[in-house]
DRENVO-900157 format. One line per field, with one value per residue (C-alpha): residue number from 1; residue in one letter; x, z, y. Coordinates in steps of 0.001 Angstrom, whole numbers, plus 500000, padded with zeros to 6 digits. Each point is the difference from the previous one (the first is absolute). Example, Ala and Ser with C-alpha at 12.3 -4.5 7.8 and 13.67 -1.06 7.14 Angstrom:
BEGIN
k c(1, 2) $
r c(A, S) $
xx c(512300, 501370) $
zz c(507800, 499340) $
yy c(495500, 503440) $
***
This chain:
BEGIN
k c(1, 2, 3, 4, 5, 6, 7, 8, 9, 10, 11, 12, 13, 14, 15, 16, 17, 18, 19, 20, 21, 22, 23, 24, 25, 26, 27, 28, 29, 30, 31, 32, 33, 34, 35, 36, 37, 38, 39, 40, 41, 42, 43, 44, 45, 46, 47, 48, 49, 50, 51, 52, 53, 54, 55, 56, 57, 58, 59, 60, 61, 62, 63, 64, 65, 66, 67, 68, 69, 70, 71, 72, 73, 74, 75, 76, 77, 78, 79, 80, 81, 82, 83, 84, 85, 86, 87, 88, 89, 90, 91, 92, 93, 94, 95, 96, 97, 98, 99, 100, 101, 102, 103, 104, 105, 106, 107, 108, 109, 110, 111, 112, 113, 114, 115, 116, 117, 118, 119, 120, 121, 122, 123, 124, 125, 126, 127, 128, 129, 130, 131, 132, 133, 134, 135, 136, 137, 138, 139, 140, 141, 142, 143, 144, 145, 146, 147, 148, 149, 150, 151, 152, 153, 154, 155, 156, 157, 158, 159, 160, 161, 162, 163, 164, 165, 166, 167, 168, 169, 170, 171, 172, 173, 174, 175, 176, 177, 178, 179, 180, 181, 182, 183, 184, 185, 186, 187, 188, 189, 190, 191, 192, 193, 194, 195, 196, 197, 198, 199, 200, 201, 202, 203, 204, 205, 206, 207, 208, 209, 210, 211, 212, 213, 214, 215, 216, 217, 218, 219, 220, 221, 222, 223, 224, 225, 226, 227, 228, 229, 230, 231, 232, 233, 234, 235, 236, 237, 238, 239, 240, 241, 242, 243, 244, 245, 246, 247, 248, 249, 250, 251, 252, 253, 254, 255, 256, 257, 258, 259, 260, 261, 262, 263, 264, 265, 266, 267, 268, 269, 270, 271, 272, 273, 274, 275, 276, 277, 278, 279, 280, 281, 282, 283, 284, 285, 286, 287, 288, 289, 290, 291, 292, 293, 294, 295, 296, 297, 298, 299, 300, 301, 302, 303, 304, 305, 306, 307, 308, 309, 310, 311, 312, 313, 314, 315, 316, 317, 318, 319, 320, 321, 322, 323, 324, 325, 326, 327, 328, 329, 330, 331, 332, 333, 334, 335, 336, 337, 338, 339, 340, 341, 342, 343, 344, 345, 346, 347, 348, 349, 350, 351, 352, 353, 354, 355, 356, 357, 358, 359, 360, 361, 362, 363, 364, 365, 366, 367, 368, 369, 370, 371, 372, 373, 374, 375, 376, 377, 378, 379, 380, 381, 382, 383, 384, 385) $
r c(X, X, X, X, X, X, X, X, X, X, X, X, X, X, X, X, X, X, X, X, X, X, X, X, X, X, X, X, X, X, X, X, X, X, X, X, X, X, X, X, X, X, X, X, X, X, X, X, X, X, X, X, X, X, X, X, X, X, X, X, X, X, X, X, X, X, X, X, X, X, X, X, X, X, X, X, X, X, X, X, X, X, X, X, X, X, X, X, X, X, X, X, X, X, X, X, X, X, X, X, X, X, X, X, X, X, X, X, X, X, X, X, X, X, X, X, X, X, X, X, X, X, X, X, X, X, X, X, X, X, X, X, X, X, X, X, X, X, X, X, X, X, X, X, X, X, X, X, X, X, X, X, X, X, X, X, X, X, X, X, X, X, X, X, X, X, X, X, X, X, X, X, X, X, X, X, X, X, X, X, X, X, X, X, X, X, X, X, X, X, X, X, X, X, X, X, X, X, X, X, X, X, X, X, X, X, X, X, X, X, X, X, X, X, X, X, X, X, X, X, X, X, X, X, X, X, X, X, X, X, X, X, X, X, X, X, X, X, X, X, X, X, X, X, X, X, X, X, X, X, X, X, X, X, X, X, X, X, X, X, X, X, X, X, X, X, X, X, X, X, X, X, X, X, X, X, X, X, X, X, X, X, X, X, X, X, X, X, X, X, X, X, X, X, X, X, X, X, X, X, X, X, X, X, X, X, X, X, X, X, X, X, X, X, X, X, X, X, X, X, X, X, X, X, X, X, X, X, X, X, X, X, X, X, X, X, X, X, X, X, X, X, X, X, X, X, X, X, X, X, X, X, X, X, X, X, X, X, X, X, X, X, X, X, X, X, X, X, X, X, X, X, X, X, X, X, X, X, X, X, X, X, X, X, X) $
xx c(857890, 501251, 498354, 500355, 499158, 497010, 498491, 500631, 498142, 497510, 499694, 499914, 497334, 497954, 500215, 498905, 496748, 499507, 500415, 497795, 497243, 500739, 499953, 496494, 498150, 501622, 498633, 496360, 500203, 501081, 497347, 497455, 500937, 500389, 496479, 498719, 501519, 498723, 496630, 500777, 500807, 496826, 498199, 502178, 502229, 503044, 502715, 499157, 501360, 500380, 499669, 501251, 497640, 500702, 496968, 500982, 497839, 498825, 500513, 502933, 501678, 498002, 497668, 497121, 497234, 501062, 503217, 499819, 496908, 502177, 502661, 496956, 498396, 503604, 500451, 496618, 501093, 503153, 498615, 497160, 501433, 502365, 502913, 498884, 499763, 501720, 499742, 501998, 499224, 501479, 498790, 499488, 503479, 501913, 499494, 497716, 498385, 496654, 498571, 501792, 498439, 496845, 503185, 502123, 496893, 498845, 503466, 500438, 503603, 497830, 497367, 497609, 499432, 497806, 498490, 496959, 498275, 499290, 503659, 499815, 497248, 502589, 499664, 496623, 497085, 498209, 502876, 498516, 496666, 501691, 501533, 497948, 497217, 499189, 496688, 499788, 500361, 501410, 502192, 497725, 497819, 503092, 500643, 495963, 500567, 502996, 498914, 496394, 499022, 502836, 502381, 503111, 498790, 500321, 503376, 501420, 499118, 501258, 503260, 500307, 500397, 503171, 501217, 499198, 497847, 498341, 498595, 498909, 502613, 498827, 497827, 500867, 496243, 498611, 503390, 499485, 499915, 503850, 502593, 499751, 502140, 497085, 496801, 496983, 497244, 498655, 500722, 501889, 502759, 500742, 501070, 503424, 500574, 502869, 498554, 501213, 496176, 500768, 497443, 496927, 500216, 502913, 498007, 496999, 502567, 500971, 496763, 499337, 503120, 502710, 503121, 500177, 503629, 500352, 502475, 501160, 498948, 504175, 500030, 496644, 501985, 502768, 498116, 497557, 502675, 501593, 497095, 499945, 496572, 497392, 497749, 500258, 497511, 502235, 497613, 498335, 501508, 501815, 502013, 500232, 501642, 502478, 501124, 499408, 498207, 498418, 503633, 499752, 495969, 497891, 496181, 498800, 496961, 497314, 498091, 501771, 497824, 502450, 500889, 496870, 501638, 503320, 501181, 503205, 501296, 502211, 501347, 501163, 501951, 497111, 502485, 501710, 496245, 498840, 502902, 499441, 498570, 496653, 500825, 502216, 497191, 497982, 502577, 500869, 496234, 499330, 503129, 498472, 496569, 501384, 502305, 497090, 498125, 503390, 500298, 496772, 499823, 503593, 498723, 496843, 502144, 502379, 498946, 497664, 502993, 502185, 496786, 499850, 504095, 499760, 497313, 500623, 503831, 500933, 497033, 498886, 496965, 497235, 498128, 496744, 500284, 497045, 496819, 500637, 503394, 499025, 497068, 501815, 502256, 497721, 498596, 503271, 500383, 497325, 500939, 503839, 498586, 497790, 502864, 502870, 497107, 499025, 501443, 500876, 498162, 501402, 500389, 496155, 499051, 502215, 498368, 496702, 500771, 501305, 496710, 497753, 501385, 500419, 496147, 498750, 501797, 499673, 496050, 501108, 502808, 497986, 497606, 502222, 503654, 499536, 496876, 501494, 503337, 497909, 497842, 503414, 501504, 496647, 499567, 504195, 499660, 502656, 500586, 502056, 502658) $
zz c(797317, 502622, 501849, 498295, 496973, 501592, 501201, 496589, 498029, 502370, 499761, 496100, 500229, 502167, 497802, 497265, 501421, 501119, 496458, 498469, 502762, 498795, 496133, 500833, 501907, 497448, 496840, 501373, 500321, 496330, 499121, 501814, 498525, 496207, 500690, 501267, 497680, 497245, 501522, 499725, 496330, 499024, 501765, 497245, 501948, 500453, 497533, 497386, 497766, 496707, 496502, 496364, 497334, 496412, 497417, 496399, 497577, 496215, 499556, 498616, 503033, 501004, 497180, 500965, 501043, 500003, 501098, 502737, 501434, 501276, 501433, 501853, 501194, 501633, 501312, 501487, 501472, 501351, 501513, 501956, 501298, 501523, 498035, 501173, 496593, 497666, 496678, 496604, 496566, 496890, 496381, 496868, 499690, 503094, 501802, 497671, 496478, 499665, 499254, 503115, 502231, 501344, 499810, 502309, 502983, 499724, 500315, 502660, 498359, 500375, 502727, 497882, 496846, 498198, 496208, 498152, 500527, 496357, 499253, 501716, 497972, 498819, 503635, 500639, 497363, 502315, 500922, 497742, 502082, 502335, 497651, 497075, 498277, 496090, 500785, 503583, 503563, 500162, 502857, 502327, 499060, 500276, 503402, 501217, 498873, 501288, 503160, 500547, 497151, 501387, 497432, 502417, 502011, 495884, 499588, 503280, 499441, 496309, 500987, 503194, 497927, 498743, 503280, 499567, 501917, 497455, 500790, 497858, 499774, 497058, 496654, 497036, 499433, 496479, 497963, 495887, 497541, 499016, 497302, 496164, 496641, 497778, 500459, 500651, 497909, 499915, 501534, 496741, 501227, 503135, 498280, 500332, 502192, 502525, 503260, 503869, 501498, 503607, 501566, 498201, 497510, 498273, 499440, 498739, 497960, 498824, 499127, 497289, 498639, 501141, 501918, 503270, 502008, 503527, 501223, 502893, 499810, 499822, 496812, 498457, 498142, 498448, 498438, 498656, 498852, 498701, 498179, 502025, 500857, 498267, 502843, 503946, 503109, 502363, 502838, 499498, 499097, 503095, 499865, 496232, 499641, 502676, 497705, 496669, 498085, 498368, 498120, 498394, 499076, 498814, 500801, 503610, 499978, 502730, 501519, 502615, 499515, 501459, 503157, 500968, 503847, 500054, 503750, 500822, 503222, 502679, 500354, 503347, 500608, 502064, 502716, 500552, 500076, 502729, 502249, 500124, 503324, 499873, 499922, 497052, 498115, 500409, 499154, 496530, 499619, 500277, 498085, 497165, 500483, 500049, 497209, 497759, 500028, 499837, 496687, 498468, 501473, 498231, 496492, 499964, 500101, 498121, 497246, 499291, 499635, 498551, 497020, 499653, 499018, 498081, 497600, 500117, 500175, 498472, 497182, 501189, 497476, 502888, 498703, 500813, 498826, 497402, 501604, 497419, 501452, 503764, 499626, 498532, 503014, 502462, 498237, 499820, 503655, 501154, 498523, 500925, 503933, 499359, 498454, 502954, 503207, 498080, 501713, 503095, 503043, 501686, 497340, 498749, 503841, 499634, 496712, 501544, 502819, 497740, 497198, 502851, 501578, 496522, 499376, 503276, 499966, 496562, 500085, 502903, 498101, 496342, 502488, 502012, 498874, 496990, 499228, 501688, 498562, 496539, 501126, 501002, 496593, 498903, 502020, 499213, 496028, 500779, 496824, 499607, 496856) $
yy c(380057, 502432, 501868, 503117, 498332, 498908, 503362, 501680, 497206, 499685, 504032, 499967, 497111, 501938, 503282, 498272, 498478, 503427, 501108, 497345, 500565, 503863, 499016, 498574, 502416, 502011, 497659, 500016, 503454, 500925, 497310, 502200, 503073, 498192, 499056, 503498, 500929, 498109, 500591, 504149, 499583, 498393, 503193, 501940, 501917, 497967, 499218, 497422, 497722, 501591, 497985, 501094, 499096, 500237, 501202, 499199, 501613, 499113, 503922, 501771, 501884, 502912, 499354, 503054, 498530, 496108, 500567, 502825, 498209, 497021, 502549, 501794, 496790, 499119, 503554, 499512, 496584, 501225, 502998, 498488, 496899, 502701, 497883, 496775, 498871, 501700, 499846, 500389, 500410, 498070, 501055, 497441, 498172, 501418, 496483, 498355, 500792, 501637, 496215, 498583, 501882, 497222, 497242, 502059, 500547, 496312, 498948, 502509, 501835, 502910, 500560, 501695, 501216, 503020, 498796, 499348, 496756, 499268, 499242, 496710, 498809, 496969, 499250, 499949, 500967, 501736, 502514, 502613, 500617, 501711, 502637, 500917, 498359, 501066, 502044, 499238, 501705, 503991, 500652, 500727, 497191, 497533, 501439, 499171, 496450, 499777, 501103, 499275, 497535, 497128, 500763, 500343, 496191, 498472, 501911, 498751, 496276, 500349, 501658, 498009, 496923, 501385, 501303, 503972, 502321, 502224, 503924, 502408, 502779, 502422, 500468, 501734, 500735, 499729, 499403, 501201, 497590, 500029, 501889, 498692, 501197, 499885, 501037, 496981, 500742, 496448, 496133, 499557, 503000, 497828, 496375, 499792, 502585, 498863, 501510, 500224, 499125, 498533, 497492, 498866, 503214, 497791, 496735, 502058, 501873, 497493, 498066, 503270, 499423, 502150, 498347, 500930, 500596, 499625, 502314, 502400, 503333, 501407, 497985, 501909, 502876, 498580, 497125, 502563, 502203, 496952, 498439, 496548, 501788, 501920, 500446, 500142, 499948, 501645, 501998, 503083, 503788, 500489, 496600, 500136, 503949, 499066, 497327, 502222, 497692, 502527, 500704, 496245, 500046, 502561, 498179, 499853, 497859, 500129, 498438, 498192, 496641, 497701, 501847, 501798, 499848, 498227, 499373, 499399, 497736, 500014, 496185, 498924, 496565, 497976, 498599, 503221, 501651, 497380, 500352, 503909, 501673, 501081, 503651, 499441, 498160, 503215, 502546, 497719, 499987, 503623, 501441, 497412, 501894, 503380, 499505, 498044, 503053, 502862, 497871, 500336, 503717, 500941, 498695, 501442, 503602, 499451, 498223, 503177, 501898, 497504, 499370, 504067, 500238, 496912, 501172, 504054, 499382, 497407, 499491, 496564, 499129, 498552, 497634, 497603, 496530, 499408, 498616, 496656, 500034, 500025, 497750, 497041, 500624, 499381, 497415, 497938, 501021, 498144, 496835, 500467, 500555, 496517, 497985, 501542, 498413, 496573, 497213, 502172, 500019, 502273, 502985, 499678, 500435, 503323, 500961, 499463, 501836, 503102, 499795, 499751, 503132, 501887, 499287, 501093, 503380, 501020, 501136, 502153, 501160, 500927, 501699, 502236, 500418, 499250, 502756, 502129, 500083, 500183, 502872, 501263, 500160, 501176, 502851, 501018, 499694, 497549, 497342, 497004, 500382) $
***
């Protein structure tokens, strides 16, 4: 090599350990800063990363009520994690059917998912307890248990078997007792009746002698109007105008003995759940609790209204099932609620759980809500059809 050749190499050598030293000082410094960083964005004031969650829904889209609930819970989400986790909302059959919904949050196409736990009853027989219970909890007494009687600690080990976080995340409050053709005089007018009853209502149902139909709620009208069913438990006057089942049926029974309080859930994919930040934990958790009681607070509004047009609008003949009628009904539930927990472990600890809480607050409730919401009708001249 010549000299020149030398110089030059020896030059470019030199620039390059120079670089390298450069690149390093350089390296640890970005590493600092990553880490600083990194250390500013858990304070909450740096740049984070940002996830996209899908929420599919057993709800029609922007069902009232059902439907708008989910988009508020994932407006609330959005908002407050400041778009760290952002959220979007897929109604019944946009990703996956109404049905599908557990399926796609276990399997974890779908990071979380708003329904009612009694759908999954195939799944688990204890499902149910954490909806509606024929002559059970009320909304607000579902929310105590829930929250102060260990009802949530039973939920989370059942669902956690099947890989789901489960929250509370609305209540329709006391639901009526469903849409029928013909009038029910007797147990003889429901034999044969083909029936939508959801949950345990369809085994009891079905134990009197009418067929129950499991079914979506978007397919409730047209099998009415179609005949494929004679009778339908949808929700309650607010749910049930919006989807005019008052134009296929002419008999809206009451009282709403299967649902006295049905909650609905917000599902959550358990690994996705576990890897979140604690902060995001507590948003999800608090959008869950302020949506859980928007829910109940919407329904209780408007399905005043909604019961006012239905009867002084659209002549909707209220009606109370007969006392023969609703005591046979309870009577059946009782044994369906014995035969769902025998052999199970796991669901007669839940049922326990739930009639243990039912019988401690209902003294309290005869003696104060109760009394006073008779004295209240009392005192109003206000009468039951």
């Amino acid at each position: 090599m010549d000299r020149r050749k030398f110089v030059s190499a020896l030059g470019l050598g030199l620039g390059a350990a120079a670089l390298a030293g450069c690149g390093q000082d350089d390296n640890n410094t970005t590493k600092d800063a990553a880490q600083a960083g990194a250390a500013t964005d858990g304070a909450g004031s740096g740049a984070a990363e940002t996830m996209e969650w899908k929420l599919v829904t057993a709800w029609p889209k922007n069902y009232p009520g059902l439907g708008t609930g989910a988009n508020r819970f994932a407006e609330r989400v959005t908002a407050m994690s400041g778009g760290r986790l952002k959220v979007k909302v897929y109604g019944a059959g946009e990703l996956v059917p109404a049905m599908g919904v557990f399926d796609a949050v276990r399997d974890g196409s779908a990071e979380m998912g708003h329904s009612a736990s009694y759908y999954w009853k195939g799944k688990h027989p204890a499902t149910p307890f954490f909806t509606a219970v024929p002559f059970g909890l009320t909304a607000q007494e579902i929310n105590s248990w829930m929250n102060f009687g260990g009802g949530q600690e039973l939920w989370d080990e059942l669902y956690g078997e099947f890989g789901i976080k489960p929250l509370p995340c609305g209540n329709s409050g006391t639901q009526m007792g469903g849409w029928f053709r013909k009038e029910v005089n007797s147990l003889e007018d429901i034999k044969g009746l083909k029936i939508r009853a959801p949950g345990l209502a369809g085994e009891i149902m079905q134990r009197i002698g009418a067929t129950p139909v499991q079914m979506p709620g978007g397919e409730v009208f047209t099998s009415m109007q179609t005949g494929a069913l004679d009778a339908a438990d949808w929700v309650g006057p607010y749910n049930d105008l919006a989807f005019g089942l008052h134009k296929v049926a002419d008999y809206y029974y009451y009282p709403g003995w299967a649902e006295p309080g049905a909650m609905l859930e917000m599902m959550i994919n358990k690994d996705k759940w576990e890897a979140l930040p604690d902060d995001l934990k507590a948003i999800v958790k608090s959008a869950a609790e302020a949506e859980n009681q928007h829910i109940y607070d919407e329904f209780t509004a408007h399905n005043a209204e909604a019961l006012r047009q239905l009867v002084d609008e659209h002549g909707t003949q209220l009606r109370r099932f007969p006392d023969e009628v609703l005591m046979k009904l309870h009577e059946t539930s009782e044994q369906v609620i014995q035969d769902l927990v025998a052999g199970n472990d796991q669901a007669r600890r839940i049922y326990e759980s739930y009639k243990s809480f039912r019988e401690s607050v209902v003294p309290y409730v005869a003696v104060a809500e109760q009394s006073a919401l008779n004295v209240r009708s009392m005192v109003l001249g206000q009468k039951t059809p």
